[in-house]
SEPAKE-572580 format. One line per 10 residues: number of its first residue (from 1); their letters; for each residue x, y, z of N, C-alpha, C. Coordinates in steps of 0.2 Angstrom, whole numbers, plus 5000, padded with zeros to 4 digits. Layout:
N
NUM = a = X Y Z X Y Z X Y Z ~ ... .
END
This chain:
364
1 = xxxxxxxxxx = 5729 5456 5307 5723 5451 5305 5723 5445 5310 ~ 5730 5442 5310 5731 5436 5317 5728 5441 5324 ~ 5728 5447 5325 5726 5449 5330 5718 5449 5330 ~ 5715 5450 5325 5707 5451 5323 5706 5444 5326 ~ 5709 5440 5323 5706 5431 5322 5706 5431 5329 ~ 5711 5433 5334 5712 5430 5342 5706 5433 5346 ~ 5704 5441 5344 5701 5444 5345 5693 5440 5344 ~ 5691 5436 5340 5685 5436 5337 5683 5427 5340 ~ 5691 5424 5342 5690 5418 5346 5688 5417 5352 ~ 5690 5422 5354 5690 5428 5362 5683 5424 5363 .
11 = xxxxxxxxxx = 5680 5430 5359 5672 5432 5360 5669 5426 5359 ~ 5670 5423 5352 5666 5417 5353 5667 5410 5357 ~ 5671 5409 5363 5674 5403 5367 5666 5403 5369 ~ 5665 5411 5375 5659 5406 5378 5652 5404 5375 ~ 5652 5407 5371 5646 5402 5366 5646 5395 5366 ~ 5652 5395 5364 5655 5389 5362 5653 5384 5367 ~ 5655 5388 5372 5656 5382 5379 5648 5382 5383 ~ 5644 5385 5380 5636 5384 5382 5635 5380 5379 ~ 5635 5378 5373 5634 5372 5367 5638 5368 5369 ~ 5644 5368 5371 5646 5361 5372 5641 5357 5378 .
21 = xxxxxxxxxx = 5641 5363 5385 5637 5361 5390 5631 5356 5389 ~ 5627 5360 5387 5621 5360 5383 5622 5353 5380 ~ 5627 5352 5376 5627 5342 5372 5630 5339 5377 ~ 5633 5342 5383 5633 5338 5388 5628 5336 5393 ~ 5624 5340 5392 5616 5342 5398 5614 5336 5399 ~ 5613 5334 5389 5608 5327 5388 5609 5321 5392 ~ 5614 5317 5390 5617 5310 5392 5617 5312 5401 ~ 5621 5317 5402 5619 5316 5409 5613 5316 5413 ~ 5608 5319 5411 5600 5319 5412 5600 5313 5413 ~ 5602 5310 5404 5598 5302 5405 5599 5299 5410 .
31 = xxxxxxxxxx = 5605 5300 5411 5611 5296 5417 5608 5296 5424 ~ 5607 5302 5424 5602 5303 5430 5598 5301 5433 ~ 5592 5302 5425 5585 5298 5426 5587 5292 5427 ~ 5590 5291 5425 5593 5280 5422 5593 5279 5432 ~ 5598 5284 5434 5599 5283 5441 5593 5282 5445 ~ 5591 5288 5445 5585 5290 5447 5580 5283 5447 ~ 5578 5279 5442 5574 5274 5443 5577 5268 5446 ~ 5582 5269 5445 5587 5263 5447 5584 5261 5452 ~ 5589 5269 5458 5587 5268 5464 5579 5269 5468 ~ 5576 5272 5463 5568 5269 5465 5564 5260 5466 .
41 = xxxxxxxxxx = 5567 5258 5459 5565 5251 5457 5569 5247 5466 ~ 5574 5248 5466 5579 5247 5473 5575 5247 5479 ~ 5573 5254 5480 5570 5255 5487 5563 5252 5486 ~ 5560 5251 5481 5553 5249 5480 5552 5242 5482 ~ 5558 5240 5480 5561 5232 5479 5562 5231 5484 ~ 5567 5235 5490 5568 5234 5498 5561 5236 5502 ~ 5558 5238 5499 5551 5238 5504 5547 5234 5501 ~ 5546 5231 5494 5542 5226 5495 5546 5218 5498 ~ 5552 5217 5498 5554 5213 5502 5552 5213 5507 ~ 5555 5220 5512 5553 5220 5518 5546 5219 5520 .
51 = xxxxxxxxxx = 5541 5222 5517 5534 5219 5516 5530 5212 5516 ~ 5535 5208 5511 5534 5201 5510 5536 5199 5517 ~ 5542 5201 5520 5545 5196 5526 5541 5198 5532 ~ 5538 5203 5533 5535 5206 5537 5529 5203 5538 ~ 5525 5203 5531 5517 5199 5531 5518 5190 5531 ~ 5526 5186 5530 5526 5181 5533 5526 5179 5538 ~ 5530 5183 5543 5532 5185 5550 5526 5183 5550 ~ 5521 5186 5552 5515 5189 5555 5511 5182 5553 ~ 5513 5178 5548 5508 5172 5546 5509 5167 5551 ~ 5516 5166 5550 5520 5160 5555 5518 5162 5563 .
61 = xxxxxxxxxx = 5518 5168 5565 5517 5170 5573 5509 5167 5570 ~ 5504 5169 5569 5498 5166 5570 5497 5159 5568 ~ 5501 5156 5565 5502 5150 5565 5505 5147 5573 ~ 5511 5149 5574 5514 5147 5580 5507 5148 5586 ~ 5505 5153 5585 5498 5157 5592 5495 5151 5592 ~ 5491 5150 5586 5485 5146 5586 5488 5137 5589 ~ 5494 5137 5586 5497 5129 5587 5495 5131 5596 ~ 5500 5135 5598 5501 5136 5606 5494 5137 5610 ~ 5489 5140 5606 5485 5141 5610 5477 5134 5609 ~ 5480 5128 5606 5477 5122 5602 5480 5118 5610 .
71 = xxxxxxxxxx = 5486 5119 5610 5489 5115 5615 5487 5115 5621 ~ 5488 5124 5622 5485 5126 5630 5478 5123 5633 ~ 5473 5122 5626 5467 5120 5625 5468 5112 5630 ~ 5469 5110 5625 5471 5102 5624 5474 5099 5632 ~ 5479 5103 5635 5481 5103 5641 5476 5104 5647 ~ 5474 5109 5646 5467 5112 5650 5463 5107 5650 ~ 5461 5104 5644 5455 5098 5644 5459 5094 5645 ~ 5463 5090 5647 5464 5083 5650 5465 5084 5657 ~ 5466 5092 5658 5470 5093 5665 5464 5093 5669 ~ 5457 5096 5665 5449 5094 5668 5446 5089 5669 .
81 = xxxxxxxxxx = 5448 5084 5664 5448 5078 5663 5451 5074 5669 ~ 5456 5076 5673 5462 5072 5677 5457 5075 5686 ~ 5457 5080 5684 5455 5083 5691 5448 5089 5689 ~ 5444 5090 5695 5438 5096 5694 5442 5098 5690 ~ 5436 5105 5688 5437 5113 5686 5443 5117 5692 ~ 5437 5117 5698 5438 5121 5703 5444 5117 5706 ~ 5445 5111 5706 5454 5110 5711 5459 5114 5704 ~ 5457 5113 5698 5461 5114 5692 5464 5124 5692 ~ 5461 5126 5693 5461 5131 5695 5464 5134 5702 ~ 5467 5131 5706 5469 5133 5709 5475 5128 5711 .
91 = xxxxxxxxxx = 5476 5125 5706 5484 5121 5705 5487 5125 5703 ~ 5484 5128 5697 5487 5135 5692 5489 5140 5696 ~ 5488 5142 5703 5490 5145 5707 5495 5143 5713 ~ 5492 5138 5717 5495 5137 5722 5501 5130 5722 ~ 5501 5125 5715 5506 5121 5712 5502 5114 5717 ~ 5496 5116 5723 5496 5110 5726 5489 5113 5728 ~ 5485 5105 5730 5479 5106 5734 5477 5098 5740 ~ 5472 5102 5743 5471 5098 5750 5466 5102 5752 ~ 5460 5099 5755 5454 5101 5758 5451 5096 5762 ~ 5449 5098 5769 5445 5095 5771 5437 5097 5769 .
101 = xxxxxxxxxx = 5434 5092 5766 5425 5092 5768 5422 5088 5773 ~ 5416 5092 5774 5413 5090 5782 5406 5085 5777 ~ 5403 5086 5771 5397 5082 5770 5398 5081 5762 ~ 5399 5075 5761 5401 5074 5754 5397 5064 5753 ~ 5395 5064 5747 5393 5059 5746 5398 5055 5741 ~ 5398 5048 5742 5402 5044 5737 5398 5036 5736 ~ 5400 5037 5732 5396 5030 5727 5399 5025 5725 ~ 5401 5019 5725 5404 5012 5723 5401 5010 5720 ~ 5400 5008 5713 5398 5005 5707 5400 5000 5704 ~ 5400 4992 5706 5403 4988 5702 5401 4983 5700 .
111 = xxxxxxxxxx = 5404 4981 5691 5400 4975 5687 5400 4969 5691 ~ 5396 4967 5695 5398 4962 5697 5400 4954 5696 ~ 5397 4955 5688 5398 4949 5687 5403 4950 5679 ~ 5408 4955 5681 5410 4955 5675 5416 4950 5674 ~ 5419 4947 5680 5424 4942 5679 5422 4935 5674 ~ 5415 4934 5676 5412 4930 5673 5410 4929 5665 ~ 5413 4938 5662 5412 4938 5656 5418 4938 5654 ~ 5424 4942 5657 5431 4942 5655 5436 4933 5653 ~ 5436 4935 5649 5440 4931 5646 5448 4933 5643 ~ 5453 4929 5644 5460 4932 5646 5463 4929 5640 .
121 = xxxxxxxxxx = 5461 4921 5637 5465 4919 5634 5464 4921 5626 ~ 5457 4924 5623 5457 4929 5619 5463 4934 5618 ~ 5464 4937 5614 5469 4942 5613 5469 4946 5619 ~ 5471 4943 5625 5472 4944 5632 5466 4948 5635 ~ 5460 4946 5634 5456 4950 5634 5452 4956 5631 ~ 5456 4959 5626 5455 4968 5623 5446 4965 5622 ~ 5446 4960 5620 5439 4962 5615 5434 4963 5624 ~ 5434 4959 5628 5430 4963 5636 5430 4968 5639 ~ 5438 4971 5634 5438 4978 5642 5436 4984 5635 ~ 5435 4982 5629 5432 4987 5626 5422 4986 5626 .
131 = xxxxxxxxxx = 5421 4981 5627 5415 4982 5630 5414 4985 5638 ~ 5418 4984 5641 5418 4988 5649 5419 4994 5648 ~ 5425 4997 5641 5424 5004 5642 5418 5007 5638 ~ 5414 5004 5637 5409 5006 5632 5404 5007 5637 ~ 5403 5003 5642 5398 5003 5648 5400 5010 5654 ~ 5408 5011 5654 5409 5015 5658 5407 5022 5656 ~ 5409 5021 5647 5407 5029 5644 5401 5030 5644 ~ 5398 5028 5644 5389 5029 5645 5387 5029 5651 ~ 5390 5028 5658 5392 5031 5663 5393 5039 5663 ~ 5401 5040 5660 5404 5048 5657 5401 5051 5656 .
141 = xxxxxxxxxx = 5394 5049 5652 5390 5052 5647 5386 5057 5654 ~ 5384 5053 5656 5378 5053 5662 5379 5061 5666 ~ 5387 5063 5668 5389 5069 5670 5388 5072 5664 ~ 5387 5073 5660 5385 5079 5656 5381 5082 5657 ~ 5374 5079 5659 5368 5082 5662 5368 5088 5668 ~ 5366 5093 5667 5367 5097 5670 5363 5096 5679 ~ 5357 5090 5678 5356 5088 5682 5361 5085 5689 ~ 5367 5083 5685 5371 5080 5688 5379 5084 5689 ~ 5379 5089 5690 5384 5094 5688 5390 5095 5694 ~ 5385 5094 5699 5389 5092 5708 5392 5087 5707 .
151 = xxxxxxxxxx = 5393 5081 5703 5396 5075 5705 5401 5075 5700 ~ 5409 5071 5702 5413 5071 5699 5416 5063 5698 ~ 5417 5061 5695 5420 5056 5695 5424 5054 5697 ~ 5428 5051 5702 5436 5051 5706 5439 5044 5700 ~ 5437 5037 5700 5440 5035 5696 5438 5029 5694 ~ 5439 5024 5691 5439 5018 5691 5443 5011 5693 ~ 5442 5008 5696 5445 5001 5698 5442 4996 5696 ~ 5447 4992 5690 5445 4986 5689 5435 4988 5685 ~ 5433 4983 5687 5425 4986 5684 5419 4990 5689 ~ 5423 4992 5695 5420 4996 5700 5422 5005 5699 .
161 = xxxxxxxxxx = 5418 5008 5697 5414 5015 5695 5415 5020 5701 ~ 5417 5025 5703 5420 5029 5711 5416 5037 5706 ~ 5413 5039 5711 5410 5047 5710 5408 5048 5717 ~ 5408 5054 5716 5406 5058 5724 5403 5064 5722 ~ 5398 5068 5725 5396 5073 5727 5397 5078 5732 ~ 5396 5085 5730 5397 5088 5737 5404 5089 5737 ~ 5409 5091 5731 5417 5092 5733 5417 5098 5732 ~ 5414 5102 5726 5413 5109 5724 5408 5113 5729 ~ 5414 5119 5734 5410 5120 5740 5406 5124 5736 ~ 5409 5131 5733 5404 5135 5729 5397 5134 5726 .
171 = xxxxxxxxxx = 5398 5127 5722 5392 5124 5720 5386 5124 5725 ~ 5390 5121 5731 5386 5120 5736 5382 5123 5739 ~ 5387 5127 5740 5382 5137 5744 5377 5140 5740 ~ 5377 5139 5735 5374 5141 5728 5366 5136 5728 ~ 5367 5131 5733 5360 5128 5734 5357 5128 5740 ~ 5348 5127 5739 5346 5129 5744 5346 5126 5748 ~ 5347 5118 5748 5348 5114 5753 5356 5109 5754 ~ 5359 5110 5760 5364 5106 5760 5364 5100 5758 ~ 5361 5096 5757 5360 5091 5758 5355 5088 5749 ~ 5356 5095 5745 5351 5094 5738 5356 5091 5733 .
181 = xxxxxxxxxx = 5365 5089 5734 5370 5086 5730 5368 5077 5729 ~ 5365 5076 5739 5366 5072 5741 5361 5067 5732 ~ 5355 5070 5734 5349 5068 5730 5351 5068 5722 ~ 5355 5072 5720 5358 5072 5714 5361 5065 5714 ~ 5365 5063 5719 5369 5056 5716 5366 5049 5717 ~ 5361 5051 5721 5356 5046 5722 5352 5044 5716 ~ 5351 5049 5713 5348 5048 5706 5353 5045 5702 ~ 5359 5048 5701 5362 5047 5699 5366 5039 5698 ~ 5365 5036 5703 5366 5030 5707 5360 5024 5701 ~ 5353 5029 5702 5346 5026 5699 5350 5026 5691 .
191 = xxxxxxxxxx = 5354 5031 5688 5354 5031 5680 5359 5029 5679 ~ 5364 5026 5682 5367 5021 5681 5365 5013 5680 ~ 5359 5010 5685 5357 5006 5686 5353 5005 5677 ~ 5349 5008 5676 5345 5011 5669 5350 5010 5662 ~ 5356 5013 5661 5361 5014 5659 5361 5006 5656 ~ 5365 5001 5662 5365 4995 5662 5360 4990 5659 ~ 5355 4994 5661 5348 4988 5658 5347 4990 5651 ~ 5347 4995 5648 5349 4996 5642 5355 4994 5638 ~ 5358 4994 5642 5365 4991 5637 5365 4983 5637 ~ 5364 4979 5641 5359 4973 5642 5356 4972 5635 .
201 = xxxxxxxxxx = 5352 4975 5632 5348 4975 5629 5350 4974 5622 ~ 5357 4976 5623 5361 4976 5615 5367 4970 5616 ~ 5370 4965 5622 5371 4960 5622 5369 4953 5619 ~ 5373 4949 5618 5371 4942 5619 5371 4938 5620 ~ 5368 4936 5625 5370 4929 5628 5371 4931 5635 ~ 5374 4937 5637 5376 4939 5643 5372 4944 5646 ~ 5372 4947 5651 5368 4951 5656 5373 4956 5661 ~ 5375 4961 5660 5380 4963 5666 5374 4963 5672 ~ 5376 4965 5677 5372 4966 5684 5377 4972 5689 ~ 5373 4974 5690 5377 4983 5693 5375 4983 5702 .
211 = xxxxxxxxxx = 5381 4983 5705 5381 4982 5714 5380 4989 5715 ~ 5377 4995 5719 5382 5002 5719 5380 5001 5729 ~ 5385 5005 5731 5386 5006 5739 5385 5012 5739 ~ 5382 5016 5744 5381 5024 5745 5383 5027 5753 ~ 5384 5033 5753 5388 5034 5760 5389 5040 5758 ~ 5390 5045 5764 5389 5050 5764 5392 5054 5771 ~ 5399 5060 5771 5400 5062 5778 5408 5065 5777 ~ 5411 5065 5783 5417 5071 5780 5422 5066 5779 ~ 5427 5071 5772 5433 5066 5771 5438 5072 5769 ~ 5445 5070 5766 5449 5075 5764 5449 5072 5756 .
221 = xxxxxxxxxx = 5450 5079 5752 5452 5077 5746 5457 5083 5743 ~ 5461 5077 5739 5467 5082 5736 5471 5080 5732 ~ 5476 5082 5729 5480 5079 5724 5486 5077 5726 ~ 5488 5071 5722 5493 5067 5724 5498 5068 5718 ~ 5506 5070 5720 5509 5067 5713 5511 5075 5709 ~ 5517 5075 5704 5520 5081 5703 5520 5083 5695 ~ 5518 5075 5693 5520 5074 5687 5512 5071 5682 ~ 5513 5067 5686 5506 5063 5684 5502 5063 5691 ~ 5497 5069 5689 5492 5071 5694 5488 5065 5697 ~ 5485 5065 5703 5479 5060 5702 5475 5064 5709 .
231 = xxxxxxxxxx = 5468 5064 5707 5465 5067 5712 5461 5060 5716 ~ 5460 5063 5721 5459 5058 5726 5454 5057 5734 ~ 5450 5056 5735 5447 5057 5741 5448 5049 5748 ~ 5450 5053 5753 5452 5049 5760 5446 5048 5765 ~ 5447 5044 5770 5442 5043 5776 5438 5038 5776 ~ 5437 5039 5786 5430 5032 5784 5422 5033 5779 ~ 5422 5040 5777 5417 5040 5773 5418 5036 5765 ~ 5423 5035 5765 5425 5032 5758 5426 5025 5760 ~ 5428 5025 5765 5429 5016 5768 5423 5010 5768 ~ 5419 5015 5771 5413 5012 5772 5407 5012 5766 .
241 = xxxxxxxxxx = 5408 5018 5760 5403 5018 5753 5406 5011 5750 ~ 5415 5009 5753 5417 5005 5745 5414 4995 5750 ~ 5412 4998 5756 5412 4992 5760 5402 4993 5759 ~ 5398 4996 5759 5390 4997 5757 5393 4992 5748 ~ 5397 4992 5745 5397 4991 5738 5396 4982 5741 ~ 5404 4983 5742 5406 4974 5743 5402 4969 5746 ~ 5396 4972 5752 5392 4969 5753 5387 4970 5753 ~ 5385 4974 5746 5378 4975 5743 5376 4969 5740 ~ 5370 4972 5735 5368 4965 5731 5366 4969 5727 ~ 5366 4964 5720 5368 4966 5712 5357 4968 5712 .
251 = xxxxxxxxxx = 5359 4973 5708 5354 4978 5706 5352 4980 5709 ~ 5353 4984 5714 5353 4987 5721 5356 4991 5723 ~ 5356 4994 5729 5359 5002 5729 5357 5002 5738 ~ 5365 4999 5740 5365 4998 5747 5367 5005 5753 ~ 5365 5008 5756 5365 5014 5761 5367 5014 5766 ~ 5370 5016 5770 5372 5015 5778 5368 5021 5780 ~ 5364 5020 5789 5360 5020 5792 5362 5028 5792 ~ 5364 5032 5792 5366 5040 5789 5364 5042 5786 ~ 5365 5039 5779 5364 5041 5773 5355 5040 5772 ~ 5355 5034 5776 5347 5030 5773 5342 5037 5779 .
261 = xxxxxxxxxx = 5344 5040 5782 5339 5044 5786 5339 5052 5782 ~ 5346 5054 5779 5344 5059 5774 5340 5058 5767 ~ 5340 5051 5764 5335 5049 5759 5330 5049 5759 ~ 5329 5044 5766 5325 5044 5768 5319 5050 5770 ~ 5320 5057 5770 5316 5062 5773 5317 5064 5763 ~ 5318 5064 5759 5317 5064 5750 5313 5058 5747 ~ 5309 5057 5754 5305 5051 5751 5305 5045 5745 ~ 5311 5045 5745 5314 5038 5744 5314 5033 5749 ~ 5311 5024 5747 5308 5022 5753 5312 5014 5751 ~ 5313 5013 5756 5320 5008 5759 5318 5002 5761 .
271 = xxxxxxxxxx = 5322 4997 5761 5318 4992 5762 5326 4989 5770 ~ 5323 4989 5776 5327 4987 5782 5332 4981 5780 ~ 5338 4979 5777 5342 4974 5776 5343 4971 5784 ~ 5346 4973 5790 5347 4971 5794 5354 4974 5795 ~ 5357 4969 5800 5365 4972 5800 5371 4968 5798 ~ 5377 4971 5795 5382 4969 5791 5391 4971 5795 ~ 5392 4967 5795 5397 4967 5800 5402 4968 5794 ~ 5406 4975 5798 5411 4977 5796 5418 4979 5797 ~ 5423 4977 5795 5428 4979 5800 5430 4986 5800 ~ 5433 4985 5808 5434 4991 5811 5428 4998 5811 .
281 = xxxxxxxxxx = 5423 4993 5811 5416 4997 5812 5411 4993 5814 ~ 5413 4987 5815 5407 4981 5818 5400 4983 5816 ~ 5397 4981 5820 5389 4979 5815 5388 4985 5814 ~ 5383 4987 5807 5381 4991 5802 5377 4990 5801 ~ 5372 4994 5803 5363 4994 5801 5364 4997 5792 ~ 5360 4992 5788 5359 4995 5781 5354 4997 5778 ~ 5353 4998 5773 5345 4998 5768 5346 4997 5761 ~ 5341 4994 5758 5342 4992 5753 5338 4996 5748 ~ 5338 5000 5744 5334 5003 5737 5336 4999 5732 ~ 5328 4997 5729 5323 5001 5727 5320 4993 5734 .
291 = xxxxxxxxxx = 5314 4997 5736 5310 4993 5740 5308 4986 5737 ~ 5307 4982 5742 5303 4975 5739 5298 4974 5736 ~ 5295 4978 5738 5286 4980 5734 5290 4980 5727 ~ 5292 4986 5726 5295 4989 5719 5298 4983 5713 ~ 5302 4981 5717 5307 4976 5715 5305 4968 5716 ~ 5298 4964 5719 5301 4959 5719 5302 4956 5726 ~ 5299 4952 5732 5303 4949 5737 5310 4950 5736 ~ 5313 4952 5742 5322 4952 5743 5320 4943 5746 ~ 5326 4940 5740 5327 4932 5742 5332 4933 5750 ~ 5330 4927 5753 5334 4927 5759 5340 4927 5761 .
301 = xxxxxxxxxx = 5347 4926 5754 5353 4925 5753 5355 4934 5752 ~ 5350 4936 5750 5351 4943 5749 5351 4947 5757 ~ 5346 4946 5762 5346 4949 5766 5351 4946 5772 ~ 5357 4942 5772 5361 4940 5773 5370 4941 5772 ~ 5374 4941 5775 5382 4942 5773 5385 4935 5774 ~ 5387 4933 5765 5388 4925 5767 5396 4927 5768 ~ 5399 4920 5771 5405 4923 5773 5411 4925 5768 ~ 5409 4922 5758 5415 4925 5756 5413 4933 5754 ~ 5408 4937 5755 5407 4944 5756 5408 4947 5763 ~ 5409 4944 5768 5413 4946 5774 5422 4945 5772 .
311 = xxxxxxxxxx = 5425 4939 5771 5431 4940 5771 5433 4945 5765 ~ 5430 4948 5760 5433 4952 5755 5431 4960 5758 ~ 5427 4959 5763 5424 4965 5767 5431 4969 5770 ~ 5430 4962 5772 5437 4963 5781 5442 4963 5777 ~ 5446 4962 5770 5453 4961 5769 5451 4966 5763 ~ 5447 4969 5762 5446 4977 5758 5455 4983 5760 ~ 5452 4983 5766 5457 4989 5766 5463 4987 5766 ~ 5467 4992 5764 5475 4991 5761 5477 4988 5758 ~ 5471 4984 5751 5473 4982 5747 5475 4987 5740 ~ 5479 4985 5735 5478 4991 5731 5476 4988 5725 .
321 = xxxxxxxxxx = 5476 4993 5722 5471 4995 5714 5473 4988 5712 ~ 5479 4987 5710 5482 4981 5704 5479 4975 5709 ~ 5481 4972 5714 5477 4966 5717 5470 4965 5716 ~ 5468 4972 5716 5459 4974 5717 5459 4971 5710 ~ 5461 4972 5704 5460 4970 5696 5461 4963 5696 ~ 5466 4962 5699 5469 4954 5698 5463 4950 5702 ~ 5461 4953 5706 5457 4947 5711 5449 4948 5706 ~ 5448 4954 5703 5442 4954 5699 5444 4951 5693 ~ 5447 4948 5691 5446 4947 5684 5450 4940 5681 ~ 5449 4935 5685 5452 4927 5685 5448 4925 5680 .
331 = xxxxxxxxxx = 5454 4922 5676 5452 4917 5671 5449 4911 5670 ~ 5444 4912 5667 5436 4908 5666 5435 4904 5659 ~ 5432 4899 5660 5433 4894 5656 5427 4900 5647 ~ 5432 4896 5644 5430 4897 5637 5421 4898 5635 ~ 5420 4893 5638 5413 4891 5635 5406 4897 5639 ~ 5409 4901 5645 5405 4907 5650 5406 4912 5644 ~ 5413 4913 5640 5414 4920 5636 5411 4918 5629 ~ 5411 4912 5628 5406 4909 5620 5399 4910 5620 ~ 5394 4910 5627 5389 4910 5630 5386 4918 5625 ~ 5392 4926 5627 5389 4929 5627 5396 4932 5620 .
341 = xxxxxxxxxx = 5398 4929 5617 5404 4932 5613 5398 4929 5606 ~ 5399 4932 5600 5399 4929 5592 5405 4926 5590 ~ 5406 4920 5591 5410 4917 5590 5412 4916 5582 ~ 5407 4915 5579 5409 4914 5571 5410 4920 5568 ~ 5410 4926 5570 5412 4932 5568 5418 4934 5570 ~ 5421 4929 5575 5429 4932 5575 5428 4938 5580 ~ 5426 4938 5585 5426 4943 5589 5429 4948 5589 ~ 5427 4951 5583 5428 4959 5582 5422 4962 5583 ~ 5420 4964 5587 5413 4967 5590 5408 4966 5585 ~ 5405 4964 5580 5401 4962 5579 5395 4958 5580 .
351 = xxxxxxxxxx = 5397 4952 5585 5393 4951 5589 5390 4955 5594 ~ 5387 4960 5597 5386 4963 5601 5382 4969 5596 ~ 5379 4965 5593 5372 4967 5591 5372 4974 5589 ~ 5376 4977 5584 5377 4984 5580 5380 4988 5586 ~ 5383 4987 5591 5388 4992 5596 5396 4993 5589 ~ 5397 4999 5591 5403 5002 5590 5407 5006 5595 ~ 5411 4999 5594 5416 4999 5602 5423 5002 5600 ~ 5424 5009 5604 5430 5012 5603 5437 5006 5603 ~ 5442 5006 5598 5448 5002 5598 5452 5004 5607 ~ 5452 5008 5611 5456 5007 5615 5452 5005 5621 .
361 = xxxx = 5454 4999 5625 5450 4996 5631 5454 5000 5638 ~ 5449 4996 5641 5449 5001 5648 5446 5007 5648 ~ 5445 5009 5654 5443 5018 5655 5445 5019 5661 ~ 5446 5027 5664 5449 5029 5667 5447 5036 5672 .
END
């Protein structure tokens, strides 16, 4: 019988052992499954991480692009600001420039009577040179007109205004007459004067007066400097516009005998000044715009060079910029800036009859 029973245990093991299988099948399964989402929830988890770091990636670089290419802007515009378009572009290439031109106009523009409004012992002046830069910018303004697109600004000194035309050659080939820049700064020269008689108008008590010198002929122009650029134009055609200014007369728009013969065929009509003794140019046949019919008898002090507009002629050259301000802008008694200043309002622009004058003085 112990034989039957070993016999019959025989037989039924592997049953047995399917059913135990079988109750082990279950918890494993789960184990499995349990596994199984684990490691999904995991990799679903590492991909939405990496997803997350990927679409911040991508946020920060267009943040970083947009800062960088804000700046590159910002660079670009001062850098158009500091010098042309056309020299500006081919800094970016050749790291320098230099040109000679053969027919180029330049213009002298100065407040003439601006020393007589500056006043130093005011808060060293600021409340005068924010109205000087308020006059200069309505100047700025003036080159936006497409009318005036040939002319560049070179720079300012003191309250004397520098522009030229005729430096952009391509501009130039692009018109039909050589000589069609000249007529633009001419005008140009006229809406400056205009400009002034307007802003006049929002004054009080005072009256600026605008000298401008005109000249035209070959010069070199180029950039100075590695760090702090400065563009620049050379020659006797510059020497002589800035000596047409010095011994011009205020509201008026003096020309050497060159220039007065290419205006003069643009029927613009001159009125014969006579001759201005120049250094290192001796006598200088001039003309005066706008004509005397137009404007008025030219008084006799006008048609003459008295001699302290001869010695500032003659000791012009080799002077530089900083003397140039110091000798324009001496300190003038109280009661010339009381004349045109709102005294009782504390000279914070106010008086100046509704003008909002930028906080930074000077212009450039």
């Amino acid at each position: 019988s112990s034989d039957l029973n070993s016999s019959f245990n025989d037989i039924q093991s592997p049953a047995d052992d399917s059913t135990q299988a079988q109750d082990l099948l279950g918890p494993e399964a789960l184990v499995a499954f349990f596994l199984l989402l684990l490691l999904v929830w995991f990799l679903n988890r590492e991909f939405e991480v990496s997803y997350r770091l990927h679409y911040h990636g991508n946020v920060e670089a267009d943040q970083h692009r947009i800062k960088i290419q804000n700046m590159r802007d910002q660079a670009d515009w001062l850098l158009r600001n500091i010098i042309p378009i056309h020299v500006a572009e081919q800094l970016k290439v050749t790291q320098s420039y230099s040109k000679n031109h053969d027919n180029v106009g330049v213009i002298f523009a100065s407040i003439v009577n601006f020393s007589e409004f500056y006043e130093e012992s005011y808060e060293g002046g600021k409340e005068c040179y924010r109205v000087l830069n308020e006059l200069i910018g309505d100047f700025d303004e003036l080159l936006r007109k497409s009318d005036f697109s040939n002319i560049e600004k070179i720079k300012t000194i003191g309250a004397t205004y520098m522009a030229a035309s005729g430096l952009n050659t391509q501009q130039c080939s692009d018109q039909a007459h050589p000589h069609a820049h000249l007529r633009a700064l001419f005008e140009f020269s006229l809406e400056m004067m205009r400009v002034v008689d307007d802003f006049n108008k929002n004054m009080l008590g005072f009256k600026f007066k605008l000298r401008i010198g005109f000249n035209h002929g070959p010069l070199t122009a180029g950039v100075i400097g590695t760090t702090k650029l400065l563009y620049d134009i050379w020659g006797d055609t510059v020497n002589i516009a800035s000596r047409m200014d010095t011994t011009g007369v205020e509201c008026r728009v003096q020309v050497s005998e060159e220039s007065y013969c290419v205006l003069n065929g643009m029927d613009y009509e001159f009125d014969y000044r006579g001759t201005v003794n120049v250094k290192g140019k001796g006598q200088m046949k001039t003309y005066l715009y706008p004509k005397s019919s137009d404007s008025g008898p030219v008084p006799q002090y006008q048609l003459s060079v008295s001699p302290e507009i001869r010695a500032q002629v003659d000791g012009s050259i080799g002077r530089s910029p900083t003397d140039e301000i110091a000798n324009m802008v001496p300190a003038t008694s109280a009661s010339r800036v009381g004349a045109s200043f709102s005294v009782s309002s504390g000279l914070t622009g106010q008086g100046f009859a509704g003008r909002d004058f930028p906080e930074k003085a000077g212009s450039n």
